[in-house]
C-alpha angles and dihedrals in degrees: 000000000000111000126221136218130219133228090245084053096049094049094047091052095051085048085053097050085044091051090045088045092055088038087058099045086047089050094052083039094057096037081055084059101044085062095068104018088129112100112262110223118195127189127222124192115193118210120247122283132237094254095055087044085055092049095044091237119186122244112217101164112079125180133199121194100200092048086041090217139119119211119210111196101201116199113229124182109237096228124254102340085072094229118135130232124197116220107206112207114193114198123188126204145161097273135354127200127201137210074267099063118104133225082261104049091051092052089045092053091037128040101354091087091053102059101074088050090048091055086050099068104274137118119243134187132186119182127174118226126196152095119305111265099034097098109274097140095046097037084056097034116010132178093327091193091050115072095206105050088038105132133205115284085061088037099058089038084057091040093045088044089058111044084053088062094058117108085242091075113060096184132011136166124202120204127173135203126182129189139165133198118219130163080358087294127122120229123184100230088203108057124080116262096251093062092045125128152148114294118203126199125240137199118236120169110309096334136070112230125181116239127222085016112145109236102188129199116251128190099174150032086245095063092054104058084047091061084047091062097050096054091046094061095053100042112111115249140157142172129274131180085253095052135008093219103035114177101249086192151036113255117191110198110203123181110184113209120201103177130169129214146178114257108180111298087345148057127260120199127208132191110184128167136202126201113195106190126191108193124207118248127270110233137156130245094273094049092054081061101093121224123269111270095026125174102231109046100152100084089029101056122137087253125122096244096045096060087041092062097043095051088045089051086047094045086056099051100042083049099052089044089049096050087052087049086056093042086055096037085052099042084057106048088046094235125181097250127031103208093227100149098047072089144038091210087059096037090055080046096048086112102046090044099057104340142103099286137099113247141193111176111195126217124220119189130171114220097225124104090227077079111032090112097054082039098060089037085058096047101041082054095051088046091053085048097062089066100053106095128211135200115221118218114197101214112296100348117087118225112184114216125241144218101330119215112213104252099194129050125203107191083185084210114179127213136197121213121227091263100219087157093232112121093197089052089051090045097056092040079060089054088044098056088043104049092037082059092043087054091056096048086048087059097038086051085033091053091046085043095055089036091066093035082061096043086048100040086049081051089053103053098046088049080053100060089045092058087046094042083055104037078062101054083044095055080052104049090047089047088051092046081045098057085033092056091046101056086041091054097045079036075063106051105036085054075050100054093041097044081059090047094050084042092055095045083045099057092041093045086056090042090056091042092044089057103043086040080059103041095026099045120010097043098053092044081054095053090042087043086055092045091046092049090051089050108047084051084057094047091042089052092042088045093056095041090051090046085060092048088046095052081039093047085051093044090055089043093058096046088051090051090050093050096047098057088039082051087042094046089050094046082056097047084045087049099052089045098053088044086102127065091239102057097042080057081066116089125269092217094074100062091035092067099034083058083053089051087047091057112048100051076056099050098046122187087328090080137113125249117291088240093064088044102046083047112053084035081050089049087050091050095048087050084047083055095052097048111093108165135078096220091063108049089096092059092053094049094056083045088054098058096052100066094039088061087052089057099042 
């Protein structure tokens, strides 16, 4: 038998293969991970300052981007003989950036690479590590109103803004949290100064949350750099004689990501997070001293309570960067116990030294030899850092990391200087080797550089020929609307010219019309609506007369028809009197007259004169006389009558 599915099965099935299909997405995505789960560590060496240039201070650290290393000359006394030896220490990363890199290419070596993990569903943390005074700050924040010296906590919110805007993503949600530790105390950077208060951590699970921390909705780059604003104004600085505006405390910058997608006939959902952290500088007692004249004195007075609180301040910092020291120290050489909560700065990066997340720790060095000790303790420490692995987790799928490749080499070489014993010599060798290697990085820069001058002038001239190109097509279309305009507007005048013409014609045309309408046609219907008048009045008056002579015509006629039977009915009277023969012996005359007598009291005052009478009744009687025979008295009657009739 053939079997048969049902819809339910059918629908469970689809959800399945879409399961497998974002299993299997989380799983390459994961492998991807397990690539490159050890920490990346980049270098960045700052140029020197202005007040270094001013000193003539000499620059013993040296990097080199397409080496990807950073040289430290170290200078040794030679014993008792006074002469001094210079120790070269070579140190390979990642990357390494140079006084010549630029806000961009740090973000592109940096977090750039992370934000694609963090929208899948992983955690990710870049912090940058050095002494104060090297760039920290600017190298994590920047000048946030200036686009080219941005740096990357406001680059990876734009580049997280955008790729959310992208068609691949149907849903997202931004919130952002940051913090800062200072004195080993927690502060919510966020929150107005009169609702501010001590945070705690707190352990749940496997990870270390803050509790009582603001995480506030974002919809837009704007809003962030607003907030960034905000949490710059109330972190705590001063002034040192390294840096005018040292970082006094450590701030941890977190974006939490949630995003939907499409993943074949289902949705996939994704909660990533990033920590930017900008640590506060390491620095001896007698740099924490700040330099004579400073701006900010008020915290940094000669009173009693003013030093306490900076070497408090101090104590804390060097404490917190030590125990992180110890935690990476510890993570690489694979010890039983990880000191994390000797401090609450390691405690809060559990995850990124050692955890599941993603991490990039950032370098920062100074070139002078007034800081060649905090600059190979940095190092050493970065270089401890690029061993210690981590195991990404994309948000609640674990994805356990595989063979790791070592991603940084210390060759640890040694190098003796030339020993001349003259510490000016050596001195201005140092200068050499630095600017020499100053000079390559400027032509490496300089090469990129004129390689996208070329790339933009080709650009341009091609973008040139184009304008012109256009402004071409532009003269001719305004010569052609020119021409055009011109024939419309004599076009123009020669229809309104001859509209005028045809007007005038028009009117004068009417005007002659008009007139023989008037003298052609209505005077003469005048003249025939006179005339018809005139004779309808005739006709009506004819009519009307020939209606009475008609009436008078039918009146006669009945008053002929009336004598003539009353004649009729006497010539009979006459005829059957005269039937006998003695009766026709009696004379005609009698009843002759006694039929005109008849007649006239018939005919009243309407007939005709006696004389006519008496003669056409005299004619009858004489035809009546000459009639002798019997047979014939009907033919004179008739006779008779008709006369009568005529005289009548």
């Amino acid at each position: 038998m053939e079997s048969t599915r049902s819809p339910q099965a059918c629908s469970a099935s689809v959800r399945v293969r879409a399961f497998a299909a974002g299993l299997a997405e989380q799983e390459k995505l994961a492998a991807e991970a397990a690539e490159t789960s050890s920490i990346r560590v980049v270098c960045r060496l700052r140029p020197m300052n202005d007040r270094e240039r001013q000193t003539g201070a000499v620059p013993v650290a040296s990097a080199s981007t397409v080496r990807r290393e950073v040289a430290v000359v170290k200078m040794a006394s030679g014993g008792g003989t006074g002469a001094c030896r210079q120790v070269r220490s070579t140190f390979n990363f990642d990357h390494v950036l140079t006084s010549f890199s630029t806000q961009s290419e740090v973000f592109a070596c940096t977090l750039k690479p992370l934000i694609r993990d963090v929208l899948a569903g992983f955690e990710a943390t870049a912090f940058a590590y050095g002494q104060t005074g090297t760039g920290k700050t600017y190298t994590m924040e920047g000048d946030i109103d200036c686009e080219d010296s941005r740096g990357l906590v406001p680059r990876a919110a734009a580049a997280i803004v955008d790729a959310l805007a992208s068609e691949e993503f149907v849903d997202n949600s931004i919130t952002v949290s940051y913090m800062e530790i200072y004195n080993e105390e927690i502060f919510d950077l966020l929150i107005p100064a009169d609702r501010q208060q001590k945070l705690d951590l707190k352990q749940s699970g496997s990870k270390v949350c803050c509790a009582g921390l603001s995480e506030i909705a974002v919809s837009s780059l704007e809003e962030i750099l607003q907030l960034v604003r905000l949490a710059q104004e109330k972190r705590k600085v001063a002034e040192t004689c390294v840096n005018t505006r040292s970082s006094r405390s450590h701030s941890i910058f977190t974006m939490k990501v949630a995003c939907r997608r499409h993943v074949a006939a289902d949705m996939l959902e994704n909660v990533g997070k990033l920590h930017l952290v900008d640590l506060a500088g390491s620095e001896c007692a007698k740099k924490a001293i700040p330099a004579a004249g400073g701006q900010d004195m008020s915290r940094l007075s000669s009173n009693t309570d003013g030093a306490s609180e900076m070497d408090r301040e101090r104590k804390a910092i060097n404490q917190s960067l030590l125990t992180l020291g110890r935690v990476i120290t510890a993570l690489r050489s694979e010890a039983g116990r990880v000191p994390y909560r000797d401090s609450k700065l390691t405690r809060i990066l559990q995850d990124a030294l050692g955890g599941h997340c993603k991490t990039v720790l950032i370098a920062t060095v100074s070139p002078a030899m007034a800081a060649v000790e905090e600059t190979l303790s940095t190092l050493l420490h970065a270089e401890q850092a690029s061993g210690v692995k981590n195991r990404p987790v994309a948000s609640s799928m674990f994805c356990p990391a595989g063979r790791l490749r070592p991603e940084l080499r210390n060759d640890g070489s040694m190098g003796i200087g030339s020993g001349s014993g003259a510490s000016d010599w050596a001195a201005l060798e140092l200068k050499n080797t630095y600017l020499q290697q100053e000079v390559d990085e400027a032509r490496i820069a300089l090469a990129r550089h004129q390689a996208v001058v070329e790339e933009l002038e080709k650009r341009a001239g091609a973008a040139e020929a184009e304008w012109k190109q256009a402004q071409d097509r532009v003269q001719r279309a305004k010569s052609l609307f020119q021409a055009l305009r011109d024939r419309v507007h004599a076009s123009m005048r020669v229809l309104g010219e001859e509209v005028a013409k045809s007007t005038t014609a028009a009117l004068a045309a009417r005007g002659r019309v008009s007139a023989c309408f008037d003298n052609e046609v209505m005077r003469p219907c005048g003249t025939l609506l006179e005339a018809l008048q005139a004779s309808a009045k005739k006709v009506k008056t004819h009519t009307e007369s020939l209606k009475r002579e008609l009436v008078q015509a039918k009146r006669n006629r009945d008053e002929a028809d009336a004598r003539r039977e009353l004649l009729g009915k006497g010539i009979q009277v006459i005829i059957d009197r005269r039937a006998t023969a003695a009766e026709r012996s009696l004379p005609l005359e009698r009843d002759l007259e006694m039929l005109v007598q008849l007649a006239a009291e018939r005919s009243g005052s309407g007939a005709r004169s006696g004389s006519a009478v008496a003669a056409g009744l005299s004619a009858a009687v004489s035809a009546l006389r000459a009639s002798t025979k019997k047979s014939d008295i009907h033919a004179e009657v008739k006779l008779a009558d008709e006369v009568l009739t005529g005289a009548w």
